[in-house]
BAFI-3210 file (N, C-alpha, C; in Angstrom, 3 decimals, decimal comma, padded with zeros to 6 digits):
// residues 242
n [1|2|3|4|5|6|7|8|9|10|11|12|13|14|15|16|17|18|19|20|21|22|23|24|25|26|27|28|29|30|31|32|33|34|35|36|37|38|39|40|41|42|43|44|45|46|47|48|49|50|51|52|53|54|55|56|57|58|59|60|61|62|63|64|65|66|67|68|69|70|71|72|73|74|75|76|77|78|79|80|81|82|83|84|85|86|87|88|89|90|91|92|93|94|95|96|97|98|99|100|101|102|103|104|105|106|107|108|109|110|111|112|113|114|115|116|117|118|119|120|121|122|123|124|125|126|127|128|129|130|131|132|133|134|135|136|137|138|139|140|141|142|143|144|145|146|147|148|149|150|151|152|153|154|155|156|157|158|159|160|161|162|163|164|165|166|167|168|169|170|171|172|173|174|175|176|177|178|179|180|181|182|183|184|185|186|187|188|189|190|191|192|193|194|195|196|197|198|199|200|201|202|203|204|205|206|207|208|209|210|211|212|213|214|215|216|217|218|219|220|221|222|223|224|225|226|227|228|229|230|231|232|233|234|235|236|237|238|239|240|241|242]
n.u [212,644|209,860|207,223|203,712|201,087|198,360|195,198|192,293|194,017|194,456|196,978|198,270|197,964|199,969|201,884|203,106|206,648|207,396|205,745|204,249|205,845|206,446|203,590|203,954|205,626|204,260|202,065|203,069|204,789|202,557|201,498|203,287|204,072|206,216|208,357|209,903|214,138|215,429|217,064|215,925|213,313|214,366|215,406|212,961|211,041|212,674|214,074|217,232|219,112|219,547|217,605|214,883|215,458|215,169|212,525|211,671|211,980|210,428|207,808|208,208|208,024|205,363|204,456|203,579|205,040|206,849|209,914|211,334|213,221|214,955|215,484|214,344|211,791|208,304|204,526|203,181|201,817|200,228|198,222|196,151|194,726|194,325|192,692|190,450|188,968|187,394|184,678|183,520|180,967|180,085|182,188|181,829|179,278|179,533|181,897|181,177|179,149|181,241|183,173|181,632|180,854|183,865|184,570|181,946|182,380|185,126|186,580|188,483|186,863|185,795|185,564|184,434|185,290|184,360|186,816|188,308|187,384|188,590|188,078|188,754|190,229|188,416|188,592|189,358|188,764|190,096|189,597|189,350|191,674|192,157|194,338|194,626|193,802|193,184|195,115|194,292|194,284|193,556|193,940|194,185|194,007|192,136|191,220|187,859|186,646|187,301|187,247|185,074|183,881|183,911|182,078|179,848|179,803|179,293|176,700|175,585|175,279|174,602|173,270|174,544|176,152|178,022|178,996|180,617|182,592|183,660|183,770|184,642|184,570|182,678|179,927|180,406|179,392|178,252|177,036|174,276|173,311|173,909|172,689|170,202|170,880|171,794|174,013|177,744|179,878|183,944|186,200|189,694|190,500|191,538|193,809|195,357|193,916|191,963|188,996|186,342|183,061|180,840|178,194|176,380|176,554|173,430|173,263|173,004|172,573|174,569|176,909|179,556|179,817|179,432|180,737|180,175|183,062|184,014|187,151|188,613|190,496|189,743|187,518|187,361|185,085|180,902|180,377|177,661|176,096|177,428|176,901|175,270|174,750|176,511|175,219|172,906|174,149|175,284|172,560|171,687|173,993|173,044|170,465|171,209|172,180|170,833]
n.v [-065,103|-064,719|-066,664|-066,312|-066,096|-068,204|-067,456|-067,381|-069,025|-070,569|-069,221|-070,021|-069,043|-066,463|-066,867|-066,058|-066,924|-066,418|-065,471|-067,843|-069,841|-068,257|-068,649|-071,377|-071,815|-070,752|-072,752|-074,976|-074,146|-074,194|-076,653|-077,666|-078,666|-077,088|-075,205|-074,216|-074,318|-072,170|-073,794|-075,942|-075,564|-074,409|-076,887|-078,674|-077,338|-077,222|-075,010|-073,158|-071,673|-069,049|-067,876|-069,132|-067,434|-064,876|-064,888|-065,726|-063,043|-061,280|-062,474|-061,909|-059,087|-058,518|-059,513|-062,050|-064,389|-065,174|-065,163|-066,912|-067,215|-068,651|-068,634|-069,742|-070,436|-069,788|-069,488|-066,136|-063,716|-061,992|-063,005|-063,796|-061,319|-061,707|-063,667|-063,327|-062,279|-064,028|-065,808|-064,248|-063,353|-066,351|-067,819|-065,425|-066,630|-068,758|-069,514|-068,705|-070,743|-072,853|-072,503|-072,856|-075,695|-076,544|-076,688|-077,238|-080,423|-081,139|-080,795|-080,327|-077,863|-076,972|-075,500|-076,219|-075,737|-076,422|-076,856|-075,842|-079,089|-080,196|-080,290|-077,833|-076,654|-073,542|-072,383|-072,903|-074,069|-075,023|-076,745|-074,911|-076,090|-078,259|-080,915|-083,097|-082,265|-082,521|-081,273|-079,180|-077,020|-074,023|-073,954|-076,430|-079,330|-081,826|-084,384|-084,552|-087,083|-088,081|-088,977|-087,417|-084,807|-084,429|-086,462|-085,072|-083,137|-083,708|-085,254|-083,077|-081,745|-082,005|-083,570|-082,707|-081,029|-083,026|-084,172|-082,209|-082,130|-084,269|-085,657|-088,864|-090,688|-092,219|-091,172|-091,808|-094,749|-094,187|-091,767|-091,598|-092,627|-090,475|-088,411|-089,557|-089,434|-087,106|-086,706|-086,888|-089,629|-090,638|-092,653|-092,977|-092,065|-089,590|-088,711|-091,146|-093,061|-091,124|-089,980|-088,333|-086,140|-084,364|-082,405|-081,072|-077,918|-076,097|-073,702|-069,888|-069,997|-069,009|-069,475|-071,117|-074,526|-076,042|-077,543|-077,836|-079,879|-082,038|-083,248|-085,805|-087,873|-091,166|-093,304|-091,749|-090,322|-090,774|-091,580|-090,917|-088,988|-086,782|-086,403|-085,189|-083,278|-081,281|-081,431|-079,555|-077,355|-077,165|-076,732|-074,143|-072,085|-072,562|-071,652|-068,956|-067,965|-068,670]
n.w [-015,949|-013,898|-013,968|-014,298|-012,196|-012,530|-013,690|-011,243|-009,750|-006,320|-003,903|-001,194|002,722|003,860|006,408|009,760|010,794|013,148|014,901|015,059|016,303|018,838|020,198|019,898|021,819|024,231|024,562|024,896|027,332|028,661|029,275|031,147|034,529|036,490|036,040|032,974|031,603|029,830|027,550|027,950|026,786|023,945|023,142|023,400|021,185|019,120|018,111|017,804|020,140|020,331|019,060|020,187|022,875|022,059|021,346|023,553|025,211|023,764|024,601|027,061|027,468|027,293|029,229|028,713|029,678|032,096|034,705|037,253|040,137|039,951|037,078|035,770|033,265|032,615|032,417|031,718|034,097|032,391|030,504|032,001|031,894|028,744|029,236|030,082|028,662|026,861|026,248|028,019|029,003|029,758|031,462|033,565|034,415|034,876|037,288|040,124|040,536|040,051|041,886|044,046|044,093|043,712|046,116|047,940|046,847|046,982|045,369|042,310|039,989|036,849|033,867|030,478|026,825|023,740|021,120|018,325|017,420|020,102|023,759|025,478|028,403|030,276|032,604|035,845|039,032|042,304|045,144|048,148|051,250|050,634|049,886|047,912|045,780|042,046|039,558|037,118|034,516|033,147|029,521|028,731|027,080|025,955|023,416|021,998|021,636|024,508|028,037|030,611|030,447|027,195|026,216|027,854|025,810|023,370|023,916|023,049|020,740|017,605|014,751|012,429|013,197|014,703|012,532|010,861|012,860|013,827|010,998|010,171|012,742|014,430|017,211|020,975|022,502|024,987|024,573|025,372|027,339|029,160|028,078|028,747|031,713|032,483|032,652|032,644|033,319|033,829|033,977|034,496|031,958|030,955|032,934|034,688|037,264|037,777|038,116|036,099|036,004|034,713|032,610|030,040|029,275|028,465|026,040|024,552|020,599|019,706|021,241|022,042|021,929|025,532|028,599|032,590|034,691|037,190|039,036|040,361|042,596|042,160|043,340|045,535|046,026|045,176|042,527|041,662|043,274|042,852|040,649|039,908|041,762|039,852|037,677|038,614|038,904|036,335|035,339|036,205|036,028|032,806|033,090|033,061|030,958|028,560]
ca.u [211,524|209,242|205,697|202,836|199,759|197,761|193,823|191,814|194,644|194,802|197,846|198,840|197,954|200,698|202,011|203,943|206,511|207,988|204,494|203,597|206,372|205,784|202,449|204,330|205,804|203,317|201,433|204,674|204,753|201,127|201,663|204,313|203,400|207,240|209,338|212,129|214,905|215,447|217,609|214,324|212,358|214,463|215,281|212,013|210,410|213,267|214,766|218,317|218,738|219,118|216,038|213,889|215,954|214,416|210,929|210,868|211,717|209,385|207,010|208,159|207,687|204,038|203,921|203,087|205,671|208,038|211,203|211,163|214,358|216,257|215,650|212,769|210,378|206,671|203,616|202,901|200,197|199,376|197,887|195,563|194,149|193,764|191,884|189,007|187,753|187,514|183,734|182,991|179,516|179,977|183,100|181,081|178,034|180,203|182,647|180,338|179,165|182,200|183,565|180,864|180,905|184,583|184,175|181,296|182,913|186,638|187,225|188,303|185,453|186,285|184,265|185,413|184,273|184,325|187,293|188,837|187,503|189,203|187,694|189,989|189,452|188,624|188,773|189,140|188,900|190,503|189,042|189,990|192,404|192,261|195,577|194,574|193,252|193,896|195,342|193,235|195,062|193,443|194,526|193,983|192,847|192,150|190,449|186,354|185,925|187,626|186,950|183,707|183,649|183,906|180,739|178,595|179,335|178,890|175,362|174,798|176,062|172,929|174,160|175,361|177,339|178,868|179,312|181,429|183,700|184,547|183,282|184,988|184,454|181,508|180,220|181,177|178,205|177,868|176,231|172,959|172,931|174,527|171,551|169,211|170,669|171,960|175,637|178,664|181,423|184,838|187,231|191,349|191,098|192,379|194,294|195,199|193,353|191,821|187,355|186,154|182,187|180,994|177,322|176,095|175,533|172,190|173,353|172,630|173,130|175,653|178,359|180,013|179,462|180,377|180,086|181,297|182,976|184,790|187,927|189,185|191,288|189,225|186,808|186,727|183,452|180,221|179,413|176,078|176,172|178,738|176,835|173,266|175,441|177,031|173,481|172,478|175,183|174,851|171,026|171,737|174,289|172,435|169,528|171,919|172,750|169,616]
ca.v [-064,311|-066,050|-067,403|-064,959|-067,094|-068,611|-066,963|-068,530|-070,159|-070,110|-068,957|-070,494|-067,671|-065,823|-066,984|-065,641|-068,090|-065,614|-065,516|-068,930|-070,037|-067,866|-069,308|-072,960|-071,281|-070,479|-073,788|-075,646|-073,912|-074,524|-077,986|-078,091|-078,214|-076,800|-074,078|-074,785|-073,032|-071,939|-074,893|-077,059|-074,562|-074,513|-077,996|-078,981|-076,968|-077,496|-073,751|-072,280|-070,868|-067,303|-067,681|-068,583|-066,593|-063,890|-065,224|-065,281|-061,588|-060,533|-062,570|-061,398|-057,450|-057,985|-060,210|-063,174|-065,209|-064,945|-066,310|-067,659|-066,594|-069,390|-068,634|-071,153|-069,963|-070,182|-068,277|-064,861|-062,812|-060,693|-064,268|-064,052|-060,634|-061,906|-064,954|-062,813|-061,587|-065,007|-066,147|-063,465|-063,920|-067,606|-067,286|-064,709|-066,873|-069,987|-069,131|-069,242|-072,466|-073,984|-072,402|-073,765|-076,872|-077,202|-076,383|-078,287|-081,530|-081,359|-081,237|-079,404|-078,161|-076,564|-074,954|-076,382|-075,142|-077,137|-075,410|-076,693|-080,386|-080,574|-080,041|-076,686|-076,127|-072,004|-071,972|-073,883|-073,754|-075,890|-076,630|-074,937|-076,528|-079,723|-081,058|-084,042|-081,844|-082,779|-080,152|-079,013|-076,156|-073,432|-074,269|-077,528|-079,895|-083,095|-084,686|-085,004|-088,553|-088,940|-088,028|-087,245|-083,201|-084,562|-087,167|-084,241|-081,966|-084,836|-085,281|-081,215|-081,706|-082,457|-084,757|-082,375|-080,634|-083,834|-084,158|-081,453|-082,014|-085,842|-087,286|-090,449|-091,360|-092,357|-091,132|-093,038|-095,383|-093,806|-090,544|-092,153|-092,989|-089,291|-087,701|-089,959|-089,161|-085,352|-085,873|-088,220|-089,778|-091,370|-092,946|-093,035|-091,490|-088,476|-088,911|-092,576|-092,798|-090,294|-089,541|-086,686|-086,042|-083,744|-082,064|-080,113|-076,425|-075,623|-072,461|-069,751|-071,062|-068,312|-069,581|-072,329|-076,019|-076,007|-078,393|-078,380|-080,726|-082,163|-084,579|-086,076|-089,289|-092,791|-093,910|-090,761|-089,946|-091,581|-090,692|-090,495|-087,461|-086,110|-085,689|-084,639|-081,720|-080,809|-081,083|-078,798|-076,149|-076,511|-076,133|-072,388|-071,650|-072,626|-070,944|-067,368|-067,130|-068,780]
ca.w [-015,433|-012,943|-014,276|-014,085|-011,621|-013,388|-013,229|-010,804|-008,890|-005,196|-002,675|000,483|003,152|004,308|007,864|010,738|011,842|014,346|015,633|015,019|017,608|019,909|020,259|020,352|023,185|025,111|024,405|025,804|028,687|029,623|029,538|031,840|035,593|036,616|034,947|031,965|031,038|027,929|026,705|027,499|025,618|022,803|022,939|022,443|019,972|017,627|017,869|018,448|021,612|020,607|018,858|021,823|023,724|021,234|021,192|025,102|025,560|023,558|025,764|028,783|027,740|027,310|030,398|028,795|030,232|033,526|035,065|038,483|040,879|039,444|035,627|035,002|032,255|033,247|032,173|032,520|034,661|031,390|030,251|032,485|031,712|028,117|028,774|030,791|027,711|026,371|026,260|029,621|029,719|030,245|032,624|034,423|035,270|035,850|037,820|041,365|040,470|039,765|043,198|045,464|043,268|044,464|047,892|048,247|046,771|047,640|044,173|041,252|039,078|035,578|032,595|029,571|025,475|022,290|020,156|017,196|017,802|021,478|024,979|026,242|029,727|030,130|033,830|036,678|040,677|043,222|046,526|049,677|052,397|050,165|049,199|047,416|044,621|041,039|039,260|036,034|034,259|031,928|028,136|029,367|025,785|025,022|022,096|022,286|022,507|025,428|029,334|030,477|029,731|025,725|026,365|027,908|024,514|022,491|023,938|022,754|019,473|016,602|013,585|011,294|014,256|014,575|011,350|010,894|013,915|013,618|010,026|010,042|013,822|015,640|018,754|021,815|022,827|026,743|024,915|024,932|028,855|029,023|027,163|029,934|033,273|032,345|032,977|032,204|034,060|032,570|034,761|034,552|030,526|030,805|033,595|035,515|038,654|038,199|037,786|035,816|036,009|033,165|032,937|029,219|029,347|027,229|026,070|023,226|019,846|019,214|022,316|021,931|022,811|026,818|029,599|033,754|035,225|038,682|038,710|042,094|043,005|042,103|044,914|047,052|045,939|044,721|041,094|041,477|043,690|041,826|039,252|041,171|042,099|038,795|036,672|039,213|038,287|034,588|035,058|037,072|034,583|031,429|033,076|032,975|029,083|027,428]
c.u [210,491|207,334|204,678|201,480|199,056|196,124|193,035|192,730|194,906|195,800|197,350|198,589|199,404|200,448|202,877|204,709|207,068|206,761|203,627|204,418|206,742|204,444|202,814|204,842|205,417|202,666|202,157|204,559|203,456|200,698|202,518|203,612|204,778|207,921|210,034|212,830|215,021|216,318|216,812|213,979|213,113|214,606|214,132|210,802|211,512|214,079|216,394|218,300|218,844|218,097|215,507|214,374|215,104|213,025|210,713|211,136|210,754|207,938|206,815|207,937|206,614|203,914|203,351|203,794|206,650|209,226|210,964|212,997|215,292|216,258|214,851|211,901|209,198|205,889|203,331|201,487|199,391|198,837|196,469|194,028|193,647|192,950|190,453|188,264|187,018|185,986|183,698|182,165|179,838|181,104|182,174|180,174|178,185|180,815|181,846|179,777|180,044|182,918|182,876|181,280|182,686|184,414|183,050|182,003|184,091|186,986|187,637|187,214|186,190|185,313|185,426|184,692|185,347|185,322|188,397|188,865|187,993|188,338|189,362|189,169|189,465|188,733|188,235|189,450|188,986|190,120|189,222|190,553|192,180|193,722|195,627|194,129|193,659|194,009|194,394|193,582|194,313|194,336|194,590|193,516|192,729|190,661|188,608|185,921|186,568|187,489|185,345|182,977|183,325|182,459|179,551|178,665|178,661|177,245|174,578|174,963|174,808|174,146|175,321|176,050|178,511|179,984|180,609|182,821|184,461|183,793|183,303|184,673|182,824|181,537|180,308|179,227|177,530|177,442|175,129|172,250|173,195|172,953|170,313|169,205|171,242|173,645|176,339|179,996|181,931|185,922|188,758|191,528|191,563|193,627|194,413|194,789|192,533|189,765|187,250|184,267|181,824|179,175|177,285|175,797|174,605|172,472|172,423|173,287|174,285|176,746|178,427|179,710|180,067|179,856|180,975|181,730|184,218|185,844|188,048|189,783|189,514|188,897|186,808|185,315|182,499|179,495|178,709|175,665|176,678|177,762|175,583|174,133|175,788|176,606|173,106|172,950|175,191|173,398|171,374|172,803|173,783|171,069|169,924|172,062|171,906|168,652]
c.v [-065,252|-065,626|-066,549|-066,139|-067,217|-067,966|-067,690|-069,455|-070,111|-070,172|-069,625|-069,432|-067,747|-065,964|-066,591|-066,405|-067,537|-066,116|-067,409|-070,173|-069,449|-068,617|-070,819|-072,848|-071,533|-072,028|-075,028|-075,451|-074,425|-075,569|-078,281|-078,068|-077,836|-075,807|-075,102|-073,707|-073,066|-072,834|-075,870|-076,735|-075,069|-075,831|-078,611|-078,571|-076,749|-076,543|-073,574|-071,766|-069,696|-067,340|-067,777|-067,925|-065,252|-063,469|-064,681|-063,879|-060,646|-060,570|-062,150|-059,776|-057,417|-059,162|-061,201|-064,462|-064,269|-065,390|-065,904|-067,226|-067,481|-069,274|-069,174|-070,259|-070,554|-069,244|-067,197|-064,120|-062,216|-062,037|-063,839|-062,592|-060,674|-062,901|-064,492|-062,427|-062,989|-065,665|-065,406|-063,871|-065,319|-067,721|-066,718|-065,693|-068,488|-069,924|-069,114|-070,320|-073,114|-073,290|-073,140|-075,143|-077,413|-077,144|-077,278|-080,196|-082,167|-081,809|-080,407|-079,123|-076,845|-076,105|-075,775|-076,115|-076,329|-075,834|-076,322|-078,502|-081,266|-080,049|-079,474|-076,668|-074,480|-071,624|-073,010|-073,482|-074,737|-075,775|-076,179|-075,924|-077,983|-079,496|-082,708|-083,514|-082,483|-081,199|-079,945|-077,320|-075,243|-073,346|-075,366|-078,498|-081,150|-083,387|-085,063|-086,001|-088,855|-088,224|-087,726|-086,006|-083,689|-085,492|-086,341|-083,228|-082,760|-084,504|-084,155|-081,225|-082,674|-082,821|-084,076|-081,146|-081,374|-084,248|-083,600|-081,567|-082,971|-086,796|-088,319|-090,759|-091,410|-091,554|-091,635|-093,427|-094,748|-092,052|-090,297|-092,221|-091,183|-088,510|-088,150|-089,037|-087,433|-085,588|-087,223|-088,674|-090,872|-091,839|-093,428|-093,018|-090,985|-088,642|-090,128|-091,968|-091,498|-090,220|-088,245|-086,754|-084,735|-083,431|-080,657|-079,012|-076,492|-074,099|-071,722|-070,109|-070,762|-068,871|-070,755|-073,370|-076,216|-077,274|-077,929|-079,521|-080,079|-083,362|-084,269|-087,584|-090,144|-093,324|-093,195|-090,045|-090,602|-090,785|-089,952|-089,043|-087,202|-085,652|-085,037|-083,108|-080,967|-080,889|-079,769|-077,491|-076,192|-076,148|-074,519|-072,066|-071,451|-071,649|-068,862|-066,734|-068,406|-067,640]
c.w [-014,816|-014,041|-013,722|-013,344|-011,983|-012,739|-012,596|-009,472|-007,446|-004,428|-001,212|001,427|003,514|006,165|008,663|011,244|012,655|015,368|015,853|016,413|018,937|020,668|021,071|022,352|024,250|025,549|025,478|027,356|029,563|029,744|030,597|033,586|036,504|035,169|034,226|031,811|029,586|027,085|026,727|026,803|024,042|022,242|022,182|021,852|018,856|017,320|018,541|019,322|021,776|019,969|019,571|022,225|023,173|021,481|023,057|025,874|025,112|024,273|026,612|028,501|027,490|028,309|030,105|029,417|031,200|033,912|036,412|039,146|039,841|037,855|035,306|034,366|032,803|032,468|032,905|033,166|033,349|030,550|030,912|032,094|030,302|028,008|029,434|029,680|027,028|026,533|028,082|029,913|030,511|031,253|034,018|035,092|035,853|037,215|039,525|041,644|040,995|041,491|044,554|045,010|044,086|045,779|048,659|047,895|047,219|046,259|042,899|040,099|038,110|034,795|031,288|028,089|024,617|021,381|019,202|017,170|019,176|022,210|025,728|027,325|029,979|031,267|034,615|038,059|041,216|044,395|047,233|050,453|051,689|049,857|048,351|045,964|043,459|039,997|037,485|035,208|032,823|030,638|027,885|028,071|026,058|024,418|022,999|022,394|023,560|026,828|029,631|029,757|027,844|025,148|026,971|026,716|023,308|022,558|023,383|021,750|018,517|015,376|013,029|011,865|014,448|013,582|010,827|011,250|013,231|012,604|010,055|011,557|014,214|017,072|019,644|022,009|024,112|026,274|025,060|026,256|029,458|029,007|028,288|031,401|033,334|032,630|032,765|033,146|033,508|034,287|034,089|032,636|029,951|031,399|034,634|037,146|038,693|037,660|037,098|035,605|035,222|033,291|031,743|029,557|028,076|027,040|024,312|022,300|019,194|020,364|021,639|022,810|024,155|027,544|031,236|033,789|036,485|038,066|039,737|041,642|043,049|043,163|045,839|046,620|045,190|043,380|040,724|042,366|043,174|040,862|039,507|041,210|040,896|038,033|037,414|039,435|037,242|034,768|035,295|036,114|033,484|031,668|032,917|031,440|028,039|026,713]
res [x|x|x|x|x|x|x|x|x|x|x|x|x|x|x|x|x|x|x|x|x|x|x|x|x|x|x|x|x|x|x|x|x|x|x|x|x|x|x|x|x|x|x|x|x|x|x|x|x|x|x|x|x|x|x|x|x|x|x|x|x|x|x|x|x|x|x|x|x|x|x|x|x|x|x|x|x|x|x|x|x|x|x|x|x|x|x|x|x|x|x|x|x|x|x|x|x|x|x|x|x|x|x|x|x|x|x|x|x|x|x|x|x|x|x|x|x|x|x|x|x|x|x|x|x|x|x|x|x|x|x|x|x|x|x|x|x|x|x|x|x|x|x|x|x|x|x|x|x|x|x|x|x|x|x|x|x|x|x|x|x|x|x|x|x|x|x|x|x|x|x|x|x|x|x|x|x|x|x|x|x|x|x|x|x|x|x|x|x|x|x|x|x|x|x|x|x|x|x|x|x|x|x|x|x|x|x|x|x|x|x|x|x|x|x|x|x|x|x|x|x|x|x|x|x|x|x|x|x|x|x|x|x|x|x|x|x|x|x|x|x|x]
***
């Protein structure tokens, strides 16, 4: 007879792993910048191939994922209609910014939020009739110390914010010059060759920690505008949802 739980003692929650690789899924895919087929897929997340095979129909009947003429898995349109709800307000009052912002620069300009310790990108716009763009992909993460977007949240982030996030680490030294001139730029961290310029939103204290930024190819533009411009879009943003 099995052991009666002891009073007091706490359970493991209860997890989905149907649902939990699905998810991996998805995640997978939105890393990729080209379709896979489903022996990539399953390949590498570790599954049988009628299991994904499983997983990605269920995807594809709520349109979260697609196949491409030749079979290639990709993400789906119905993606897109769940990520609008996704901090709206702030979407909403970016989103013209960050369009002139590319258009004016010849560069991609992005929103990106503070979410489980990473810098996710929540939306991004690519320049017109540029083809030098760098590509910048909603779901987009990497870790907070690194890149410029992660050095303008930094600067928004009060001790025992910090605290929280990254106990054991320090913050990088360049949030100090950051915090001076209103905006941050990182060169070839995220991406080799590549600039990313970065600029805090002051928002309310209920949204989450955000910042813009621009990336472009290394030496086609001069920082220091760069970032004149993209203070000047978080200000008109931050001035929308204070």
């Amino acid at each position: 007879m099995a052991s009666a739980q002891p009073s007091g003692a706490k359970t493991a929650p209860a997890h989905s792993q149907t649902l939990s690789r699905g998810i991996r899924m998805l995640e997978l895919l939105s890393e990729e910048t080209a379709p896979l087929s489903i022996g990539e897929v399953s390949e590498r997340l570790g599954l049988h191939r009628s299991v994904a095979y499983r997983i990605l129909r269920t995807l594809e009947d709520h349109g979260l994922v697609a196949r491409d003429s030749a079979g290639g898995i990709l993400l789906g349109t119905g993606l897109a209609a769940l990520a609008r709800g996704v901090a709206r307000d702030l979407q909403t009052a970016a989103l013209p910014e960050l369009t002139s912002l590319a258009n004016k620069l010849g560069a991609t300009a992005f929103l990106v939020v503070l979410d489980r310790g990473d810098c996710t990108t929540l939306t991004s716009v690519e320049p017109r009739n540029s083809r030098a763009a760098v590509v910048q992909r909603p779901g987009t993460r990497h870790p907070l110390n690194v890149g410029a977007p992660g050095l303008a949240i930094q600067s928004i982030l009060d001790d025992s914010q910090w605290e929280a996030i990254s106990p054991d680490q320090p913050r990088r030294a360049e949030v100090a010059s950051v915090r001076e001139l209103g905006f941050a730029v990182s060169h070839h961290e995220v991406l080799p060759g590549v600039t990313g310029v970065s600029a805090p939103l002051r928002l309310r204290a209920e949204l989450q920690p955000a910042a813009i930024a621009v990336v472009y190819p290394s030496a086609q533009l001069p920082s220091e505008q760069v970032g004149s411009s993209v203070m000047e879009a978080a200000e008109r943003i931050s001035e929308q949802l204070r």
